[in-house]
C-alpha positions as CSV (number, residue, x, y, z in Angstrom):
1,X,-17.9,9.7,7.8
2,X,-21.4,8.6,7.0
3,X,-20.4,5.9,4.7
4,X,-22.7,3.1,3.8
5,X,-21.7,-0.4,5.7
6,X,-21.3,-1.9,2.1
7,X,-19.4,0.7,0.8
8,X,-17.0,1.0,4.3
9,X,-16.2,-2.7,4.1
10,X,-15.3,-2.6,0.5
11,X,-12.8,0.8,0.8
12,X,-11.2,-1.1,4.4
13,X,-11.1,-4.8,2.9
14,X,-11.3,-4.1,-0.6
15,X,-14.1,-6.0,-2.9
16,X,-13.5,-9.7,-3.5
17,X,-13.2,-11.2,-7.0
18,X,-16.8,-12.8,-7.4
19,X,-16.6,-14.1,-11.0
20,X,-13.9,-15.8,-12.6
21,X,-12.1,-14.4,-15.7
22,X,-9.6,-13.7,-17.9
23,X,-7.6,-11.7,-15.9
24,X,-7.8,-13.9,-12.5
25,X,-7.1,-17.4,-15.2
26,X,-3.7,-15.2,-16.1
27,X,-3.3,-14.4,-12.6
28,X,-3.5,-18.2,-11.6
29,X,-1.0,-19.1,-14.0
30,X,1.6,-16.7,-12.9
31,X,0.8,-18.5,-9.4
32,X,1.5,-21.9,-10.7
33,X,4.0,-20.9,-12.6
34,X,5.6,-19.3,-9.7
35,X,5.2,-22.4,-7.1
36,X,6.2,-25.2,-9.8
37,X,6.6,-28.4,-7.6
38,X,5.3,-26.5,-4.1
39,X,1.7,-26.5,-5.2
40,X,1.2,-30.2,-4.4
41,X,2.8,-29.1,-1.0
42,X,0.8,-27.5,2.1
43,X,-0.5,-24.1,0.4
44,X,-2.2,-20.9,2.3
45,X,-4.3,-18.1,0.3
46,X,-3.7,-15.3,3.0
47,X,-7.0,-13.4,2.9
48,X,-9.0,-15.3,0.4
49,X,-11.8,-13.3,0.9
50,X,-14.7,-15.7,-1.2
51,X,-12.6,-18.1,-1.8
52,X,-11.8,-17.7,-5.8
53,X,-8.7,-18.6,-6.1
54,X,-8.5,-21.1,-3.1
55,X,-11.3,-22.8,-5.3
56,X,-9.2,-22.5,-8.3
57,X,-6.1,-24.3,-6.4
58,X,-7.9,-26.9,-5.1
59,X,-7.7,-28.5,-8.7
60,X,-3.9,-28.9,-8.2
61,X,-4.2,-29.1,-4.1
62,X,-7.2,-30.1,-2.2
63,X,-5.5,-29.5,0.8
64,X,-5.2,-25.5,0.3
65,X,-6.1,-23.7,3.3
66,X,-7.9,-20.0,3.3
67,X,-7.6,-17.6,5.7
68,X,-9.4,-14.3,5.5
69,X,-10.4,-11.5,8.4
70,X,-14.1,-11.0,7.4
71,X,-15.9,-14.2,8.8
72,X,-19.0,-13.2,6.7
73,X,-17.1,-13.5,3.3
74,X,-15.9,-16.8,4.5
75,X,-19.7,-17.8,4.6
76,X,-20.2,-17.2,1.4
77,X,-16.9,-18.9,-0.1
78,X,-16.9,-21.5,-2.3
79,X,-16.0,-24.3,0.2
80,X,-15.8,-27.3,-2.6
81,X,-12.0,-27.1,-2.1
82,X,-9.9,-26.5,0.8
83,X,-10.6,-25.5,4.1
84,X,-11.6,-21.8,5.3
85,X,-10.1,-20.6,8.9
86,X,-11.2,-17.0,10.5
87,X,-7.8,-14.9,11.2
88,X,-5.8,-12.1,10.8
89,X,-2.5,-11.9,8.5
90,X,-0.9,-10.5,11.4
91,X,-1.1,-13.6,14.0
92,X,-1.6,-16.3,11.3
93,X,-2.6,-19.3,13.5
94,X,-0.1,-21.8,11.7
95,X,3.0,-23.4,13.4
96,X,6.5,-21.9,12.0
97,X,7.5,-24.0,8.9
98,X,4.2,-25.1,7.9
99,X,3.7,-23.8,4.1
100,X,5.2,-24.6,0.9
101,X,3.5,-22.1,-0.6
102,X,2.0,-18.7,0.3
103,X,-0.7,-16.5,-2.1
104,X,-0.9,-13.0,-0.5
105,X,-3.4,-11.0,-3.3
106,X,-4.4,-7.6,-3.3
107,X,-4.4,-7.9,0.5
108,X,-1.2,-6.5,2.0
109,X,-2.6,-2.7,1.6
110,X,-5.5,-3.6,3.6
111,X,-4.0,-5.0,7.1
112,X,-3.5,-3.6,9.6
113,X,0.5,-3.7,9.7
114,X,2.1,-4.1,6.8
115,X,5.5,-4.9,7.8
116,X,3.9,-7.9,10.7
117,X,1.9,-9.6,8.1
118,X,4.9,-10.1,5.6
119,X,7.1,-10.9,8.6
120,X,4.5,-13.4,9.8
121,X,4.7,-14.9,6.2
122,X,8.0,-15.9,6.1
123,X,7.8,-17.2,9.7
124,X,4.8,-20.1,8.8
125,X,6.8,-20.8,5.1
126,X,9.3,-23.5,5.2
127,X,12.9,-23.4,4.3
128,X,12.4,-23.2,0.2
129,X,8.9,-22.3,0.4
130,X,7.3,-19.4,-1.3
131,X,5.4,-16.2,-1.0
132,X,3.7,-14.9,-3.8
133,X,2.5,-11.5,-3.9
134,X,0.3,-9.0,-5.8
135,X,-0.3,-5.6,-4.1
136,X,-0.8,-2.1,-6.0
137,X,1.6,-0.4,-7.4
138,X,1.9,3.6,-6.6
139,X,2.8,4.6,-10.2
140,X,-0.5,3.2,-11.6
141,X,-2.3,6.5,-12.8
142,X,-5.1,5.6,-10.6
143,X,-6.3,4.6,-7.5
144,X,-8.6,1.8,-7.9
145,X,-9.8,1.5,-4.1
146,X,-11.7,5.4,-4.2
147,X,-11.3,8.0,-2.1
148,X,-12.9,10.5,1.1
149,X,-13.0,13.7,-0.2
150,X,-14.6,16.4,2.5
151,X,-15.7,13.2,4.6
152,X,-17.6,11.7,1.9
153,X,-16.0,8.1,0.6
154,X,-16.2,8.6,-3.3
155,X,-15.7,4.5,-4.7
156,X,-14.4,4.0,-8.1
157,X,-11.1,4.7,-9.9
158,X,-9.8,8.5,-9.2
159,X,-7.1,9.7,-11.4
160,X,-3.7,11.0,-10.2
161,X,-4.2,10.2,-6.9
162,X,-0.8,8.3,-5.9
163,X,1.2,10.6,-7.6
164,X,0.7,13.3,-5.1
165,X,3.2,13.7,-2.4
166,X,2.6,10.6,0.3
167,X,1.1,12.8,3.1
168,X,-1.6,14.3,0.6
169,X,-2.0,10.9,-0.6
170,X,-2.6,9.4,2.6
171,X,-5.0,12.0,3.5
172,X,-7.1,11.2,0.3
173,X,-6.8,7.5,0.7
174,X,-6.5,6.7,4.7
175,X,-8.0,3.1,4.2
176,X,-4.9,1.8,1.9
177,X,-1.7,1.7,1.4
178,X,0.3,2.0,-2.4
179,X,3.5,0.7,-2.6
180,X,6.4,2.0,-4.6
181,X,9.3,-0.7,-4.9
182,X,11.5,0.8,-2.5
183,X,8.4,0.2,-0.1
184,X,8.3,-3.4,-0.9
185,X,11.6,-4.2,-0.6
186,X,11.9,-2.5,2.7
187,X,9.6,-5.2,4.4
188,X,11.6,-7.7,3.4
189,X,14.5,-6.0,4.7
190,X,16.5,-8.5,7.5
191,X,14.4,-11.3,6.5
192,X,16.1,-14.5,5.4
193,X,14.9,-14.3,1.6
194,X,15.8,-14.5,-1.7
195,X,14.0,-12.7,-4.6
196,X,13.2,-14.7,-7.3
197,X,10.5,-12.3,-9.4
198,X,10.4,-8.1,-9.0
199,X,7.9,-6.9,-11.5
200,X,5.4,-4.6,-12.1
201,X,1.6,-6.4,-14.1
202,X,-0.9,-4.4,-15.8
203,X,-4.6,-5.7,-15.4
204,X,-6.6,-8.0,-17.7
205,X,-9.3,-4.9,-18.8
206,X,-11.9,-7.9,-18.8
207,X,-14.7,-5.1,-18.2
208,X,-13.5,-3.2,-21.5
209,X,-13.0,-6.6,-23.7
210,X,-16.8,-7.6,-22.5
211,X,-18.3,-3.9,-23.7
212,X,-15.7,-3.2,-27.0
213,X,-14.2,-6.8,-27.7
214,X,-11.6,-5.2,-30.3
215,X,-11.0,-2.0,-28.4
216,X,-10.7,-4.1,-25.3
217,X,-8.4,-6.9,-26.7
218,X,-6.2,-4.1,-28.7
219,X,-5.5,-2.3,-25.2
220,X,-4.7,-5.8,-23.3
221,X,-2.2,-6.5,-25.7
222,X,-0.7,-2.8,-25.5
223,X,-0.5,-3.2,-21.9
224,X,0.9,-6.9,-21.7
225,X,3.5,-5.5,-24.1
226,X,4.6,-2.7,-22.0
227,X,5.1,-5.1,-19.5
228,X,8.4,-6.0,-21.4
229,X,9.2,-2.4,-21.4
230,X,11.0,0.1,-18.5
231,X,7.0,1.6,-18.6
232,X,6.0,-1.6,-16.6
233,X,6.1,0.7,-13.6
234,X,2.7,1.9,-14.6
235,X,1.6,-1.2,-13.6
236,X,-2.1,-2.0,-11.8
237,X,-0.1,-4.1,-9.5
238,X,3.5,-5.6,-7.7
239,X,4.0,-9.2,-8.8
240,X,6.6,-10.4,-6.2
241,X,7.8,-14.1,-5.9
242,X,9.9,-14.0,-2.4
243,X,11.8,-17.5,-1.7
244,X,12.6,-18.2,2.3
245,X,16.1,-19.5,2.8
């Protein structure tokens, strides 16, 4: 389609979190929040991409392991904490019952299959352990990962685009998947699971707060608050804690 290499790796893989704010620091929280006494057990960031939040861990675990697809953002992760293997989501290369504790983020929409990453997930977690996971959410009034429009790739954050019918959808946004809750819930379908956390997150607007600090502050706090509120399902994002039983 006559895309750029830099361009084509970030609309298939997504673009990696390279400085730490605000929004990732809330992020963390919900994570350790979420694990409570698993994160001094064996933890797995499933595609850590440069290593951000497997860095971040490694204050409470220095024993986290990061596993991402693209061997050249592994290079370039922070490596002070944990270790970094080269793999795919969908043949994690981790004996069954291994993890405590499981951080799948912003990833699931880019693999492969969907449905055999979660299911290899719950196959490496230990009885108790948990997955936590944050994926987009399809009523978000835009799509964040950009578009191919007339076999151009157009990056950036289109408007409207997951509230077209799937197929149109699709079409406009082959490289990624949205996920509705029905969706979500369907890949956990037959797995032995419990739901602890079902919610929908909006995002930390750190861009905003660093350009208009009022304006940008004023519109985080909106959002957090609507969080509380049936309108939470214009989310940026899923924010799913799934327990193995």
């Amino acid at each position: 389609m006559g895309v750029p290499r830099d361009l084509e790796k970030a609309a298939l893989r997504g673009e990696p979190s390279y400085v730490w704010r605000q929004g990732q620091q809330r992020r963390l929280e919900m994570v350790l929040a979420a694990a409570g006494e698993r994160i001094s057990g064996r933890i797995l960031v499933d595609g850590c991409g440069v290593g951000m939040y497997l860095d971040h861990l490694g204050a409470f675990n220095k024993n986290a392991i990061g596993l991402d697809i693209e061997f050249s953002r592994l290079q370039t992760a922070k490596t002070g904490q944990g270790h970094l293997i080269n793999g795919v989501g969908e043949a994690l290369p981790f004996a069954t019952d291994t993890f405590d504790l499981v951080l799948s983020h912003e990833v699931l929409e880019h693999v492969d299959d969907d449905q055999m990453a979660i299911n290899e997930v719950m196959r490496v977690l230990r009885p108790g352990g948990r997955l936590v996971l944050f994926c987009p959410n399809r009523g978000y009034p835009f799509e964040t990962h950009g578009i191919y429009l007339w076999g151009q790739y157009h990056f950036g954050n289109i408007p409207l685009v997951n509230y077209l019918p799937r197929t149109w959808r699709d079409k406009l946004a082959p490289h990624v998947r949205v996920y509705t809750r029905k969706d979500l819930q369907k890949l956990f379908e037959g797995l032995p699971v419990k739901h602890i956390t079902q919610t929908t997150i909006f995002g930390a607007y750190d861009n905003i707060i660093a350009r208009w600090p009022r304006l940008g502050k004023m519109i985080k706090h909106f959002l957090h608050w609507l969080e509380k509120t049936p309108f939470r399902w214009l989310g940026l994002s899923h924010f799913w804690v799934v327990e193995k039983i």
